[in-house]
C-alpha positions as CSV (number, residue, x, y, z in Angstrom):
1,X,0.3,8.1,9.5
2,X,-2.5,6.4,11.5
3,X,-4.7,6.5,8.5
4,X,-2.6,5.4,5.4
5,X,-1.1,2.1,7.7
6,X,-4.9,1.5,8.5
7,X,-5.8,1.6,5.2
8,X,-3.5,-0.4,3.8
9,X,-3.7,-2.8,6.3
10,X,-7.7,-3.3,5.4
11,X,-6.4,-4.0,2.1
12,X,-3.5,-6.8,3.2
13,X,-6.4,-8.7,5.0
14,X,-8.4,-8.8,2.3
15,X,-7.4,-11.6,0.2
16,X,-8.8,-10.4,-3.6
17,X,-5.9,-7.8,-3.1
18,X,-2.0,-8.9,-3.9
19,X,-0.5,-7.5,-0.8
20,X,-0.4,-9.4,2.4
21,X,-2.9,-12.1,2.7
22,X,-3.5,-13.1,-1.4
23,X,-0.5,-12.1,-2.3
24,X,1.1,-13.4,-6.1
25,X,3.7,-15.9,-5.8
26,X,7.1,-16.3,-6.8
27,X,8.9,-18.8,-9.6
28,X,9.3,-21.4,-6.3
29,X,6.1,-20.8,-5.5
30,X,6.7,-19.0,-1.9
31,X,5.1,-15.6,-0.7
32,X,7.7,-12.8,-0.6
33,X,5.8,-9.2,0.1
34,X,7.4,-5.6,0.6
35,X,5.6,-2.7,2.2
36,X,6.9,0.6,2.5
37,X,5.3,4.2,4.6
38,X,6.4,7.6,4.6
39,X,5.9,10.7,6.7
40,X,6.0,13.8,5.0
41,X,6.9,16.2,7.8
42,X,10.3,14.2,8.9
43,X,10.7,13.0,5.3
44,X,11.2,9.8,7.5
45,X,10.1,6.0,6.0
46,X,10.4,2.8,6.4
47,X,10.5,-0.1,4.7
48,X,10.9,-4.2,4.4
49,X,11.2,-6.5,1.9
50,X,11.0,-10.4,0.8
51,X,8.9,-10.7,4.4
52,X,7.2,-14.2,3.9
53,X,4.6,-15.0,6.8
54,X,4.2,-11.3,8.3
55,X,0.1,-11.0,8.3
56,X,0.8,-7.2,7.9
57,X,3.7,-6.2,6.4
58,X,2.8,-2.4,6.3
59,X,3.0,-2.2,10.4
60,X,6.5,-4.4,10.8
61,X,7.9,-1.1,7.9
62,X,6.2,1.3,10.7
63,X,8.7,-0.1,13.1
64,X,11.3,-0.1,11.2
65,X,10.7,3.9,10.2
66,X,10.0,4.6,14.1
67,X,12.0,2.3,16.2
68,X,15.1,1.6,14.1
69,X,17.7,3.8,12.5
70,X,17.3,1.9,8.8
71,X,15.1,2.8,6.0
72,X,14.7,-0.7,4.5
73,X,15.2,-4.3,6.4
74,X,15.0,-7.5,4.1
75,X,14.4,-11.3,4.5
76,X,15.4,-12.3,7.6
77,X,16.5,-9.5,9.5
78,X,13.0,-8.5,8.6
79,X,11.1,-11.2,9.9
80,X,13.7,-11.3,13.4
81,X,12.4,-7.8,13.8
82,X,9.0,-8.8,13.5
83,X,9.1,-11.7,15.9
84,X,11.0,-9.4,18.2
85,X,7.7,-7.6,18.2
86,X,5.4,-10.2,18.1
87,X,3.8,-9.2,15.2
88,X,1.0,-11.6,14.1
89,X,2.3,-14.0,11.5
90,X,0.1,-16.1,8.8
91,X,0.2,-18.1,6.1
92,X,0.1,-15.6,3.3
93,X,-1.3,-18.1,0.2
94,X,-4.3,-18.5,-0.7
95,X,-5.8,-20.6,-3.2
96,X,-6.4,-17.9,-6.2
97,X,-3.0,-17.4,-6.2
98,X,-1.5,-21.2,-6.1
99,X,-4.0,-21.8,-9.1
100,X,-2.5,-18.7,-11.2
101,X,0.8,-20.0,-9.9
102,X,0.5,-22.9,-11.1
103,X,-0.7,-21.7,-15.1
104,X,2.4,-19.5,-14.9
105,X,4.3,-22.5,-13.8
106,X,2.8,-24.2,-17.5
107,X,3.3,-21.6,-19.5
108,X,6.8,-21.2,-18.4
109,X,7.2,-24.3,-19.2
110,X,6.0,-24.3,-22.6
111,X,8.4,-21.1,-23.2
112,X,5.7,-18.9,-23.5
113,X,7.3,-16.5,-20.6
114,X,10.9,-16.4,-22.1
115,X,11.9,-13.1,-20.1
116,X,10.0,-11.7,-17.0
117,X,12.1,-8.4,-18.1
118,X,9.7,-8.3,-20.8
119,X,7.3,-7.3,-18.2
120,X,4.4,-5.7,-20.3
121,X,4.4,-8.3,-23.2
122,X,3.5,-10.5,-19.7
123,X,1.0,-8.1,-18.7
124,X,-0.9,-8.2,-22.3
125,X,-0.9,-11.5,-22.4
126,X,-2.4,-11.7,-19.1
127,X,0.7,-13.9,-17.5
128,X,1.2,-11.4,-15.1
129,X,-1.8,-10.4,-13.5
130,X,-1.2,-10.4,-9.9
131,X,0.5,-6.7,-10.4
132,X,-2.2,-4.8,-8.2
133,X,0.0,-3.6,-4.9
134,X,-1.9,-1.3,-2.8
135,X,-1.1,1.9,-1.3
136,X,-2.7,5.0,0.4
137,X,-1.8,8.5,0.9
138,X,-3.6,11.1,3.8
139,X,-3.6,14.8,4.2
140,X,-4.5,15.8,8.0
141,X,-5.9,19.5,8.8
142,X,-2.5,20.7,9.4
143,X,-0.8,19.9,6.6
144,X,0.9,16.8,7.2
145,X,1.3,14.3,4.3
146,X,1.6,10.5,4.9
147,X,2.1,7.6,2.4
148,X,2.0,4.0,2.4
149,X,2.3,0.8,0.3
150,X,2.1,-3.3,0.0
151,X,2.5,-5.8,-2.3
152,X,3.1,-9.3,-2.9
153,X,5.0,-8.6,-6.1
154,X,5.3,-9.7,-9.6
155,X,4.1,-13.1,-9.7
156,X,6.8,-15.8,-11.0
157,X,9.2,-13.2,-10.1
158,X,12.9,-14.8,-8.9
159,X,12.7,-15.3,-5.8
160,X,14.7,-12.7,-3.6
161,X,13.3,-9.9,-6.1
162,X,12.1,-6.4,-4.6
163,X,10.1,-4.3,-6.5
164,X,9.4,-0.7,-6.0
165,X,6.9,-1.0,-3.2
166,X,10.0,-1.0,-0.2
167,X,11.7,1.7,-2.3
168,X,11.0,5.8,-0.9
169,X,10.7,7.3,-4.3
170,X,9.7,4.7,-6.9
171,X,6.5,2.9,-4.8
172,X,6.0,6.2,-2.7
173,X,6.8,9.6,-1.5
174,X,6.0,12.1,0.8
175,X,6.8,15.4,1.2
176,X,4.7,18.3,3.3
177,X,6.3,20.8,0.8
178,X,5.1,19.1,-2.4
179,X,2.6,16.1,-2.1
180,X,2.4,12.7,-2.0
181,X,2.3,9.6,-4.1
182,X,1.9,6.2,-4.7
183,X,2.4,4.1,-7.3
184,X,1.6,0.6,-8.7
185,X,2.0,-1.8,-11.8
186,X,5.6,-3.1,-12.9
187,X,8.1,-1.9,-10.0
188,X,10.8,-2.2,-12.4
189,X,9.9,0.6,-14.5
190,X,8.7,2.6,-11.2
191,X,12.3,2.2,-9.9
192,X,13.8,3.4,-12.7
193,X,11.7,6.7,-13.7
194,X,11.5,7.2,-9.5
195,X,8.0,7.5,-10.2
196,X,6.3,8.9,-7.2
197,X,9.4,11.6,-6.1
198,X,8.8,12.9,-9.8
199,X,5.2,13.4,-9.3
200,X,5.8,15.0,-5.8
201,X,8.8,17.3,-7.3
202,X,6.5,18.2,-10.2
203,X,3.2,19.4,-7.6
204,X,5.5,22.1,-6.4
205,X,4.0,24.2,-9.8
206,X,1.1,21.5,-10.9
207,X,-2.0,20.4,-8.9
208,X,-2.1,16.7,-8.0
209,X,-3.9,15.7,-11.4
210,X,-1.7,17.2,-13.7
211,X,1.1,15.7,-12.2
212,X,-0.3,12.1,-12.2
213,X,-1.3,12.5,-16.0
214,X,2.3,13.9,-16.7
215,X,4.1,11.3,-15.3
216,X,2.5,8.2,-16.6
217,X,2.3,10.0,-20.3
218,X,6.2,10.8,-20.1
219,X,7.3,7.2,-18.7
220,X,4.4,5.3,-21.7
221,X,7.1,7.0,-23.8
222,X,10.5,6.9,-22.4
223,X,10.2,3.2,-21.0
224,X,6.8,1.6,-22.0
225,X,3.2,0.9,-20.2
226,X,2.3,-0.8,-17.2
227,X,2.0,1.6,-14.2
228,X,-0.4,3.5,-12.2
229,X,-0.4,6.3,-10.0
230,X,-1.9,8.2,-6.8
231,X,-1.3,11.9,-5.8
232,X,-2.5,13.9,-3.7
233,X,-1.4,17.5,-3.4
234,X,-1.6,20.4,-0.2
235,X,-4.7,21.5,-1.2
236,X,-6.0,18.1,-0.9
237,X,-6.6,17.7,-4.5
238,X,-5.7,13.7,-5.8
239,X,-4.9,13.1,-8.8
240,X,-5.5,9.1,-10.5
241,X,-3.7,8.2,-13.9
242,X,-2.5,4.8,-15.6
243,X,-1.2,2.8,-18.1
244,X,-2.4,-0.6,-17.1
245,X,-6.2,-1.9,-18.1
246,X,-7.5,-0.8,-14.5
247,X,-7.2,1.0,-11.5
248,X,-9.3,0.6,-8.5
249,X,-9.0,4.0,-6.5
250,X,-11.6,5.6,-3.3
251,X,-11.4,9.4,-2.2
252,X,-12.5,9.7,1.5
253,X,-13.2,13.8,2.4
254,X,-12.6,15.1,6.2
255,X,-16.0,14.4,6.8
256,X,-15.3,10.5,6.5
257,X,-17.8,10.7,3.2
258,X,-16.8,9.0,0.4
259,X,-15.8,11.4,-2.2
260,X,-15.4,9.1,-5.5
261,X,-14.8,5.4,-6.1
262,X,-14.0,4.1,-9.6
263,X,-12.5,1.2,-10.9
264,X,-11.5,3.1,-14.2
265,X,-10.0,2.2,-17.7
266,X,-7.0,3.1,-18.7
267,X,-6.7,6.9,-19.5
C-alpha cells in the first residue's frame, strides 16, 4: 500500500503528468481530480472524486479507505475531509494545461467538438490529449496486492464528471487471489467494460500479459479504442497493453532495479 500511494504521489507532483499538479481542465476551466487505491488482502479501497485544490489526491482516498466507512467521497465532503486532516492543498493549474484549455475552448467554439461522448473521434484528432491518468500496482513478498490511481480527467469534460479513476473495478482492482490492475485512457468506456476487475477475474487461468492483451483486444471491438492497461499477476509477472498512441510504463524488481521502462506504441 506504501509503495503504490508513493508512487503515484511522485507522479501527481510532477506537473508533465495529468493527475494532481498538471492536471487537464474542465469546460469552466477549473481542476477537478479523482484518485482511487485498493488493497488486495481486505478487498478494501478508497476513493474521491471532483477534489479541486488537494496537492495529493491519492493520500486524502487512503483516508477515506482506512479511516472512514465509505468507498468513494466527492466534491465537498471530499475536500472537508481533507481539511479535517490538514492535507496540503495547491493550486492544481499549471500553464500547459490553461493553454490546451484554452484551444479546446476555440475549437469548441467553432463546433469542431460537437459531442465529448464521441470520445475517440476527440482523441484522433488530438482534442483530447490530456487522457494520461496514472496509476501503480505492487506485489510484496507475501503475497499482498495493492493498486492505485489519479487523474485530472478528460479535459473539457462537464464539470462535476467522474471518470473511472475513483471507481474499484473500472480504474483499478485488486485482489490477492487473482491480480491487480490499473487502467487508463477514456474512463467512460473503462466503466462500462469494468476494465481492470475483468483483467483480474481473467488471471485466475491467464498470466498477467495475456490478460492485458485480452482485454484491450475484446473492448477495441465491443466499444471502440482509447484505453490502456496494467496488470500484474501472483507470480509477479505485469502485463502492459493499449489502444491509445502511447503508453509510458516502468517495472521496478524486489531488488529496487529497474526491470523495463518503455514509452511504447500502440500494440
Amino acid at each position: 500500500m506504501d509503495a503504490v500511494e508513493a508512487g503515484v504521489v511522485s507522479m501527481e507532483d510532477n506537473p508533465i503528468f495529468n493527475a494532481g499538479t498538471g492536471s487537464a481542465l474542465n469546460l469552466a476551466g477549473e481542476v477537478e481530480t479523482d484518485a482511487a487505491i485498493m488493497d488486495g488482502a481486505s478487498l478494501r479501497g478508497g476513493a474521491v472524486a471532483i477534489v479541486r485544490r488537494v496537492r495529493n489526491p491519492v493520500r486524502l482516498a487512503r483516508i477515506v479507505m482506512e479511516q472512514t466507512d465509505h468507498v468513494l467521497i466527492a466534491g465537498r465532503g471530499a475536500e472537508r475531509l481533507a481539511q479535517a486532516y490538514e492535507m496540503q492543498r495547491a493550486n492544481l493549474k499549471v500553464r500547459e494545461r490553461v493553454q490546451a484549455w484554452r484551444r479546446g475552448q476555440i475549437d469548441f467554439t467553432k463546433g469542431k467538438v460537437k459531442h465529448l461522448s464521441r470520445n475517440y473521434k476527440l482523441l484522433k484528432k488530438g482534442l483530447l490529449d490530456a487522457l494520461d491518468t496514472v496509476g501503480a500496482l505492487a506485489l510484496d513478498t507475501d503475497g499482498n496486492l495493492a493498486a492505485a490511481c489519479s487523474t485530472g480527467g478528460l479535459s473539457l469534460k462537464l464539470p462535476g464528471r467522474i471518470g473511472d479513476t475513483a471507481i474499484l473495478g473500472a480504474g483499478l482492482y485488486a485482489d490477492n487471489a487473482v491480480g491487480a490492475a490499473t487502467a487508463t485512457g477514456v474512463g467512460e468506456i473503462a466503466i462500462r467494460t469494468a476494465i481492470s476487475k475483468t483483467a483480474c477475474d481473467l488471471m485466475d487461468k491467464s498470466s498477467a500479459g495475456v490478460a492485458a492483451k485480452h482485454v484491450i483486444k475484446t473492448v477495441s471491438k465491443r466499444i471502440g479504442k482509447g484505453l490502456g492497461i496494467l496488470t500484474l499477476d501472483l507470480q509477479g509477472r505485469y502485463g502492459v497493453a493499449h489502444s491509445t498512441r502511447h503508453l509510458c510504463w516502468a517495472v521496478v524488481e524486489r531488488s529496487g532495479k529497474p526491470q523495463a521502462s518503455m514509452f511504447n506504441t500502440r500494440l
